[in-house]
Every structure is written in structure tokens, then in C-alpha cells.
MARZA-344167 format. One record per residue (C-alpha): x, y, z. Coordinates in steps of 0.001 Angstrom, whole numbers, plus 500000, padded with zeros to 6 digits. Example, Ala and Ser with C-alpha at 12.3 -4.5 7.8 and 13.67 -1.06 7.14 Angstrom:
BEGIN
+--------+--------+--------+
|     c1 |     c2 |     c3 |
+--------+--------+--------+
| 512300 | 495500 | 507800 |
| 513670 | 498940 | 507140 |
+--------+--------+--------+
! end
This chain:
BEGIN
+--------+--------+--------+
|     c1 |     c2 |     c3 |
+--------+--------+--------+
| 412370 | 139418 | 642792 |
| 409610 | 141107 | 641531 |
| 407752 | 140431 | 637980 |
| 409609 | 143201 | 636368 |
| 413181 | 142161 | 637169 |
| 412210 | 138869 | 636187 |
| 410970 | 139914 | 632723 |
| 414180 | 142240 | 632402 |
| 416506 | 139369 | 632853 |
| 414164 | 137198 | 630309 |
| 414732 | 140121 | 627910 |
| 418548 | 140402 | 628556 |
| 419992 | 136866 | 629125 |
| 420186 | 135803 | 625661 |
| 422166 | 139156 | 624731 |
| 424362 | 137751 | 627548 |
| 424183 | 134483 | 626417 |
| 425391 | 135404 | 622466 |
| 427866 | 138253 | 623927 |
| 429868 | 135161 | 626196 |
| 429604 | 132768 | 623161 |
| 430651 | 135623 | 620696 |
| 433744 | 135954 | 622894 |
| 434286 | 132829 | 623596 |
| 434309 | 131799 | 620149 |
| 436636 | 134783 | 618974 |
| 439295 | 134113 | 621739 |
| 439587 | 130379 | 621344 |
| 443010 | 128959 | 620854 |
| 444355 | 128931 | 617061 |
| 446321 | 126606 | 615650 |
| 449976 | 127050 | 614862 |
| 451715 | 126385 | 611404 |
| 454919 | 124524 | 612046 |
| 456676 | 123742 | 609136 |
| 458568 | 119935 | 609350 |
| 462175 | 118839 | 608287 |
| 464013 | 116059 | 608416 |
| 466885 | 115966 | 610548 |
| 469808 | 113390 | 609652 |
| 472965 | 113468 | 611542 |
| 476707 | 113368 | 609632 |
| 478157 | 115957 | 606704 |
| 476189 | 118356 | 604739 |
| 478636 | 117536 | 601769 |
| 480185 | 121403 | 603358 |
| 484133 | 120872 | 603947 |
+--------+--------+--------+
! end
């Protein structure tokens, strides 16, 4: 490569670099609400 390319990709990588980690951060897995009940087994004091 010659001195130019090499001083273009010095001047682009960290674009690159902050675009991938950008992304990466905005499509990272979210957590889900679940909501918790207790389960009991028998009547529900319903005939």
C-alpha cells in the first residue's frame, strides 16, 4: 500500500470503529418485563 491509502485508512478507521460500536450498542438484546404470579393448585372459591 502506498502512503496515501495508509493515511486514508488512519483517517477513516475510527469512523468505522464508532459506526460498528454505535450499532452494536443500539442493537444489543433488551431485557423483557415479565410480570410474576403465584400459581396454587385447588378451587378459586368459583362453584
Amino acid at each position: 500500500m502506498t502512503q496515501a491509502s495508509w493515511r486514508r485508512l488512519w483517517f477513516w478507521l475510527p469512523a468505522f470503529i464508532a459506526l460498528a460500536g454505535a450499532l452494536t450498542w443500539l442493537f444489543r438484546p433488551q431485557p423483557v418485563a415479565v410480570d410474576l404470579a403465584t400459581v396454587a393448585r385447588g378451587r378459586c372459591g368459583s362453584a
